[in-house]
Every structure is written in C-alpha cells, then in structure tokens.
N, C-alpha and C positions, 0 to 999 in steps of 0.2 A: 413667567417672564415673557412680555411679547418684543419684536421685532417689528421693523416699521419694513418699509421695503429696501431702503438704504442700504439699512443693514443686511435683510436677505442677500441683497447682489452681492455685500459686500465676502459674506458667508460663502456664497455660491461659488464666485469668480478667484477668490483666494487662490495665490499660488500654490500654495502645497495642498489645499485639494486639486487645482490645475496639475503639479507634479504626481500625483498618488494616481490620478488619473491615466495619467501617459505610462507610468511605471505597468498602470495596469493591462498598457497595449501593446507590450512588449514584447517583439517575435520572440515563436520558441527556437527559428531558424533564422538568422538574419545574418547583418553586416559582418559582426564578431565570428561568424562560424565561417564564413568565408576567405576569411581574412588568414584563421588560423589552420583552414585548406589551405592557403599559398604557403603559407610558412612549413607546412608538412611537406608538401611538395620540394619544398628548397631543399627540406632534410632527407628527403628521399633518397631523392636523385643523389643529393650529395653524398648520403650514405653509400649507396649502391658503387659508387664511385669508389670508396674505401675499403670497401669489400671487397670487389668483382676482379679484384689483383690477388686476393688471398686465394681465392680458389682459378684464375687463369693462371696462377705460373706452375700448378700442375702442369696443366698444358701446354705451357709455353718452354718449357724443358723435356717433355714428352713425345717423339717424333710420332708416337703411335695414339695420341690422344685425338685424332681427328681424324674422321675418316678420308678426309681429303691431305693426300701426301706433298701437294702444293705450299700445304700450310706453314709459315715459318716458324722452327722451333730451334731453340736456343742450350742445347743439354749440357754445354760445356758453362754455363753459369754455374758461379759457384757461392753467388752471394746473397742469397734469398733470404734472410735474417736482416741483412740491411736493405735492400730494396724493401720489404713490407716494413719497415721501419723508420723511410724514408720520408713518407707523408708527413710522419711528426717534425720532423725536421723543418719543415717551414711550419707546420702547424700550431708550434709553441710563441711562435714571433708575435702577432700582432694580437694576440687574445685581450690584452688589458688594455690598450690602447682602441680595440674595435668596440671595448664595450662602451669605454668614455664618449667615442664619437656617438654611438648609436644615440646612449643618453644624451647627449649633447645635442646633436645635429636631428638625428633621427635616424633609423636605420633603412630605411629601403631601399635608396640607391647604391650604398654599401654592398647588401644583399646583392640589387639586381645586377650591378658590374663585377661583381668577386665569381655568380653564381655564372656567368657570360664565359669568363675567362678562364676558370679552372674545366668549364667544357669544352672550351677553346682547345686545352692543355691536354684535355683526354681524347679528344680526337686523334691526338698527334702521338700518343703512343706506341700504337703499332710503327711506326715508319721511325721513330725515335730509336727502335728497342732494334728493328733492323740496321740502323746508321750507324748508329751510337752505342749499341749494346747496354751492357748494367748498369754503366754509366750517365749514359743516357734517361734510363728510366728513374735512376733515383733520383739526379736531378727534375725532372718533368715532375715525381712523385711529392718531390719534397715543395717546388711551384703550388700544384692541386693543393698541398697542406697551407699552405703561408695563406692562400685566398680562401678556403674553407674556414682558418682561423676567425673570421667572420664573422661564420654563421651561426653556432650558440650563441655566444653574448648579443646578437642581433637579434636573433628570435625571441633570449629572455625580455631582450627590453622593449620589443614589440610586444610580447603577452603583456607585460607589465601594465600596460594601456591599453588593449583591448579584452581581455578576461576579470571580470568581475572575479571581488572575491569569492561571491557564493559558485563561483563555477569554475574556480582555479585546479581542483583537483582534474574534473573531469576534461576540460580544454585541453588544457598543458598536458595533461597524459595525451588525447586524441594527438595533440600534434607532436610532443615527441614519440607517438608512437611511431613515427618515421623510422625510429632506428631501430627496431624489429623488423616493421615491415619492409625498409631498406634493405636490411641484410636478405630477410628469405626471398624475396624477390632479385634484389642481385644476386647471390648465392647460386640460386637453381636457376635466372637466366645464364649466367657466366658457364654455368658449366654444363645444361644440356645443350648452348649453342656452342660452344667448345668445342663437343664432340661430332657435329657436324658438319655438311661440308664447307658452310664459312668459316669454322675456327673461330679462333679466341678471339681476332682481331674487330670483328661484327659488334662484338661487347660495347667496345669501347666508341666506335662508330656510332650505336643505338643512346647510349648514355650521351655521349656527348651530342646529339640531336636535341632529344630530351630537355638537356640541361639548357640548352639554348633556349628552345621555347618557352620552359620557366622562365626565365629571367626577363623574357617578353612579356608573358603572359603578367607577372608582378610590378613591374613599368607601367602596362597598362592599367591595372587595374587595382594597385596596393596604392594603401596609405598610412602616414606613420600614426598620426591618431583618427579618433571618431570625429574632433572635430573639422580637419580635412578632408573627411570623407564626405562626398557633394551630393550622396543622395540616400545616408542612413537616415532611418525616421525619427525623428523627435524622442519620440518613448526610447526607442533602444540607447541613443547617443547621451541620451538623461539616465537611463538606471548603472550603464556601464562607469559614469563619471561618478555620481552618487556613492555607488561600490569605491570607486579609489580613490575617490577624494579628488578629483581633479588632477591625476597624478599624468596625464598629457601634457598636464603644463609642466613642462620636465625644467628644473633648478638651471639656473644661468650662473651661479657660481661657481666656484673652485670644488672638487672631491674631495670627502672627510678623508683623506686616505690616511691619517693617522689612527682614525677611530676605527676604522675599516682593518686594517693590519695587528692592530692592537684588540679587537673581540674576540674572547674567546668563542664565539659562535659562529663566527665564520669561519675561524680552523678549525671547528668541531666538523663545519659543512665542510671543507677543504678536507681533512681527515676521512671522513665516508665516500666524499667521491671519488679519493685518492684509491682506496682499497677496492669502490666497487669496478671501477675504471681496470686497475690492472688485469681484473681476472675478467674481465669482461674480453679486451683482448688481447691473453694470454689462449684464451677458448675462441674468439673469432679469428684469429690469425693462424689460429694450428690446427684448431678442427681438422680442415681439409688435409693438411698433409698427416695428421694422427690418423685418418680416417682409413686414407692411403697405402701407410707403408707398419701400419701396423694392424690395420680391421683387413686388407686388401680386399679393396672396396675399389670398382672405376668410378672415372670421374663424371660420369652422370649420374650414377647410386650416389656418388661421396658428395655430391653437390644438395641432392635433393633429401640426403637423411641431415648434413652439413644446417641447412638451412632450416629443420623440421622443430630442434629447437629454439628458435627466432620465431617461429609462428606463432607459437604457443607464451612465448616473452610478452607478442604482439596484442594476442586476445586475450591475456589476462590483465596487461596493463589497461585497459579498456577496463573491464570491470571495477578492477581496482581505484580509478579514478571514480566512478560512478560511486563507489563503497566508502571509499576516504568522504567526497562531498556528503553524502547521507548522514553520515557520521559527524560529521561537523556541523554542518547544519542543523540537525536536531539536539545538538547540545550533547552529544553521548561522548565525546572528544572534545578536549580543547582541541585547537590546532596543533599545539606544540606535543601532546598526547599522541595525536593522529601520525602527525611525522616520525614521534619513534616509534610507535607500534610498529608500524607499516616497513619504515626500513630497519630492526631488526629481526622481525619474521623472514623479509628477501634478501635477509643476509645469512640467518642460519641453517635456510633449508639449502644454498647452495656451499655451505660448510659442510655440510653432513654429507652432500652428493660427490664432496670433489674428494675428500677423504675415503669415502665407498670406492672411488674408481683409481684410488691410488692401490687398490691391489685387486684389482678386475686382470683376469687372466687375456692373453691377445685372443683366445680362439671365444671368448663370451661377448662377440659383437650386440645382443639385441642388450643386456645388460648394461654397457659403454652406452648405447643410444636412450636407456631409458633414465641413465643419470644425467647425462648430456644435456634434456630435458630439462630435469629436476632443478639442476644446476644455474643453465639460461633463464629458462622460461621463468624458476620463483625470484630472480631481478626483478620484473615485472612491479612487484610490490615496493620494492623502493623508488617507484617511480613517483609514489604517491611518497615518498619518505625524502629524501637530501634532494631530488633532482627538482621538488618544487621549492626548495629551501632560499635559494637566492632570493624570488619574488616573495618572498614571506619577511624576507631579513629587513629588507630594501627596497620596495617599489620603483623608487627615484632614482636607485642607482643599482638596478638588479644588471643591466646588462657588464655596467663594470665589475661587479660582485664575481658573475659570472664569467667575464673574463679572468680577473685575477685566480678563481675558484680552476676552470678550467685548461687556463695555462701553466696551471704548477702541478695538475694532473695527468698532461701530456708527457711530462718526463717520466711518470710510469706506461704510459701508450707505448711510447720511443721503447722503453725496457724490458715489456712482456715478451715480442718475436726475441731481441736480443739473449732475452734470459735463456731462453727454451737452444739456441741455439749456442750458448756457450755448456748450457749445465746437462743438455741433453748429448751426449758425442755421439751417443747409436741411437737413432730415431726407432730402429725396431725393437728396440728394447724397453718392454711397458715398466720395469721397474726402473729404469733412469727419469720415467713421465712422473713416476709418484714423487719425485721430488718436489715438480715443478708445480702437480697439485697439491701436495702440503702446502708451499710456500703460498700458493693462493689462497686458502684458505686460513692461515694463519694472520696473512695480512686484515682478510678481509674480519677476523674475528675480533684483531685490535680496533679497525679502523668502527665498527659497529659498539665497539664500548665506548667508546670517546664522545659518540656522537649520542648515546644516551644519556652520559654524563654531563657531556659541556652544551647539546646542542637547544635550538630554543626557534621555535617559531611564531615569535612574539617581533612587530614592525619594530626596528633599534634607532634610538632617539637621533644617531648619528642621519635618519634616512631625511627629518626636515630641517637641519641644521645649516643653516645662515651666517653667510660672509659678518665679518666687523665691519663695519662700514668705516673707510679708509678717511683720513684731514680730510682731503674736497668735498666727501660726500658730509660729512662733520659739517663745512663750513655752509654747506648748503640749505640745512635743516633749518 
C-alpha cells in the first residue's frame, strides 16, 4: 500500500500521534507535584496546629515545665478532656458544605482565607488562655476547628484534579502524609520549645507565622485546575486531563445526594474512617499525658518518644503509596483489591498492638513505645486503603464525599479525649487504659470488616449523573 504525500502529513500531523507525543514529554517533576507541596503544607501546618495543644497543656498546667519561671501556667484547669476536644466542636460544622463549595467553586481561596484565619486564631492563644482562661481556649479552639473544617474536603477536591489516576496512590499519600509528618514535627517542636526558656507560648507564635505565610504563599501561586494554571506545559496539562477524564470541568448541577447517602460504599468508606479516626485520636491526644503520668517521662522525652511513632506512620506511608501504585498499575490488584488489602493489613497490626498494651505493665516503658509504633505507624497502610477512597468513589464530587465522610467521623474525634477522660478516673492506673484500648481496637476491627465487605473502588455511576432538564430548558430544544 503506498501513500502519496497528503497522506504522509496527514499520518504525521494527526492529533493523537500530536497527543502520544506530548504524553511523551511529560515531567517526572512538574506542575502537579507542586501544587500537591502547597496542599501538604496547608496540612501541616494545620495539623501541627492540632496537635501542638495535646502535648503544650502538659505545660501549660505544669509550673515546672519551663525553665523559665516567668512562664505562664495554668494548674488549676481542670478541664483538659474538653479543651483537646474543643477543635471538633467547630470542626464538624462546615465539612459538607466546604466540600460542595470546593467542587462547585473551587477550592483555593477557601483554603487560602480558612488557612490566614485559624493562624490568626493561634496567635491569640497565649493571651486568650491568660484573659480568659479554659474558657477562652476552647472557644478559640473550637474557632481553629470550624475553619480547619475546610481543609480535607478542599485538598480531596484539589487532588481530584490535579493527580492522575496512575499516580493517585503515590500523590495523595505524599500529601496527606502531612498528618504524620504534622504530628512529629508539632509534637517534638511543642514540647522541647516548651521546656525552654520561651515556653509553650513561642508554639503557637511559630505556627501561626507559618500558617500565615502558607496561605500567602498559595494565593500566590495555587490554582484550582491545570487549566488555570498560566504556565504548566502542554504534555503535563494533557496527560493529567487524559487520566480524569476532564474531571476540572467540575458538574454545574445539583449533588446526587440521594445516591450519595443511599451507597452502600460510601458507608462502607464512612465506616473505616469512622474506626480508623477514633483510635487515631484516642492515641494522639493521650500519648502525651499516658507518657506522663503513667511512663514518667518529661516533657521533652514525652514529646519526642510522643512523636516517634508519627515518623514512622510518616515514612511508611510513602512507600506504601509507591507499593499500592506498582500494584495497580501492573495489573497485580484491581483497585478495589488494592484498597482492601492495604486497609485491612493497617488495621490489624494496630489491633494486635493495642490489645498487646492493654496489659503492658507501667514500669515496661521501651515495650509501651515499641507498640506505640506498631500501632501508629502500620495506619500508614491505609493510607493507601479508605483514605484514598473518596477520589476513587467520585472524582466530581470527591471533596463533598469527603466532607459528608469526614464530618460524621469528627463526632468520634470529639469522643476519643472525652472517652479516656470519663472511663479512665485514675490516669495512673494502666489497667483503667486497657479498657480504652480494647475499645479501640474492637471498633477498628468491625469498622475493617464492613469495609471488606461493602467497600468498592470502582468510579459510581452516581459520579456523571446529570440534571433533568427542567419545561424551559424542554422548551428550548
């Protein structure tokens, strides 16, 4: 068969060799990786923010936690169960409604004023907690939660549109690894600057700096999709769209929220993050004072062994997104394979671990630190399991998914300090703690069945589902 020249050009110049071509010039570092740096950053900081109160009211009821006596310390609080509890309290409010906007609108100026104003807010806590006392703080606390409520459903619905599917695992992990790396970094700064002679109050001064200049830094230089972004390259802005179908073009209609409420695979995901949330912090909220008053531990030891299983949550979740993509990508997993694999292995090594230390003795401290570990750090692997679940269910409506998902899993956030502090009466007593880790572990072992059973990461028809078209638009056709 010959070809005349016509045809050659016409061979040649073809779009989709044109597209195959640009796919082929596609950074290994580009727009998308940076984009999902600022989004880590929001989570950081943010995170660090929800932490760096779990282990400063050590000190902050402590008159001998600093070595500077100037410092102010507050020992007649008595309400430390609800202050760290406080943040959910506004935390739960806007979650379904922040995810509709994101999808809707877009999310970054969301982000960048929520992330402005709860560092506003954490400025002000030192001179709050002196004015106003616990009163004081939980309100300011529960403030920081309502504009935090934000920032998941905003980050899913930004990945949703900038992480292709071949690299959802590994993305989405890198950026929520924020709340590992959030924690050990708040963590062990809160509490070896603690003990200094700034005191606790230096924390909250650094962070909310911090947070300020994120939310500059993302103003300047964020954008809600590839296509508003003024100077990604062709190739990149083309494979990423390719990957999701165009799913920047984000639906101008109504939310399926019937079909949404009515899947059994979003309560399956609702169910998993439900369980893995509680013990998540039921163990970042108490660590510090378990570390405390029953390891007696200071609180620059308790900060930085506090924080050591956050590291390790931090650098396994990293591989683990590398391992899930491999895995799928080469056909060894389906997706929906991949998701429960992954999240019931990081659910039952921290079953086995919380069980183990419901009857660890108070004087076997390296023992308490090496399930601690076990506990945190094997989370890690569902990070590749429920927590990338939203974008799987939903592209179009992962940040609402995510909302509704994580605002009905704050009322166990709200519950874990609560729990420990109604079922535990004597903190120094490790057999009143075993209750508290059975109960985590029990939970988290229903919530990992369910989500074997019911859960599915397969895109749900509800995700391209289109308005009726109303009389007018009828009359119009």
């Amino acid at each position: 068969m010959s070809l005349d020249k016509n045809s050659m050009d016409h061979v040649v110049y073809s779009p989709v060799i044109n597209n195959q071509e640009k796919l082929n010039r596609v950074p290994t570092i580009g727009a998308r990786h940076y984009q999902c740096f600022l989004y880590f950053m929001i989570l950081f900081i943010g995170f660090g923010f929800r932490v760096n109160l779990s282990v400063a009211i050590v000190a902050m009821v402590d008159p001998k936690a600093s070595s500077n006596p100037d410092i102010p310390t507050y020992p007649e609080w008595t309400h430390k169960g609800e202050i760290l509890s406080a943040f959910f309290w506004g935390y739960i409010w806007p979650q379904v409604i922040a995810g509709y906007v994101a999808n809707r609108f877009g999310a970054k100026w969301f982000l960048v004023t929520t992330m402005a104003v709860q560092s506003a807010a954490g400025l002000c806590i030192p001179f709050v907690a002196g004015r106003f006392g616990e009163m004081g703080v939980m309100a300011l606390r529960a403030f920081q939660g309502f504009c935090q409520g934000f920032f998941f459903p905003s980050v899913a619905a930004m990945l949703s549109v900038w992480v292709p599917r071949e690299e959802r695992s590994r993305l989405a992990s890198l950026t929520f690894g924020a709340v590992p790396s959030g924690t050990v970094v708040g963590m062990m700064v809160t509490g070896l600057i603690s003990a200094t002679h700034y005191g606790w109050p230096m924390v909250f001064y650094i962070y909310g700096a911090l947070g300020v200049l994120t939310s500059i830094l993302l103003g300047l230089t964020g954008y809600n999709t590839p296509a508003e972004h003024p100077s990604i390259g062709e190739a990149e802005k083309l494979y990423i769209e390719s990957s999701l179908g165009n799913t920047d073009e984000k639906p101008h209609h109504s939310v399926p929220w019937k079909e949404i409420l009515l899947s059994k695979h979003v309560w399956a995901l609702m169910t998993a993050q439900c369980g893995s949330v509680f013990a998540f912090w039921v163990l970042l909220t108490q660590i510090p004072t378990y570390m405390s008053v029953v390891l007696n531990l200071d609180i620059k030891n308790n900060s930085i062994l506090s924080s050591l299983p956050y590291l390790v949550l931090y650098l396994l979740s990293i591989i683990m997104g590398f391992l899930s993509d491999f895995l799928i990508n080469k056909d060894i997993f389906t997706q929906t394979v991949s998701r429960k694999v992954f999240n019931s292995i990081g659910t039952i090594l921290p079953i086995i671990a919380f069980i183990m230390m419901g009857y660890v003795k108070s004087g076997e401290s390296t023992k308490v630190i090496w399930l601690l570990i076990i506990a945190v750090g094997s989370n890690a692997i569902t990070g590749s399991g429920w927590s990338l679940n939203h974008m799987d269910l939903s592209p179009n409506y992962s940040g609402t998914v995510m909302g509704f998902c994580n605002g009905f899993s704050t009322i166990f956030s709200i519950s874990a300090p609560l729990t420990v502090q109604y079922l535990v009466k004597d903190i120094h007593d490790p057999v009143q703690w075993r209750i508290i880790f059975f109960l985590a572990a029990g939970f988290q072992a229903f919530a990992a069945i369910v989500f074997v059973i019911f859960g599915s990461a397969e895109v749900q028809p509800w995700n391209d589902k289109t308005e009726e078209p109303n009389e007018d638009s009828k009359n119009n056709l």
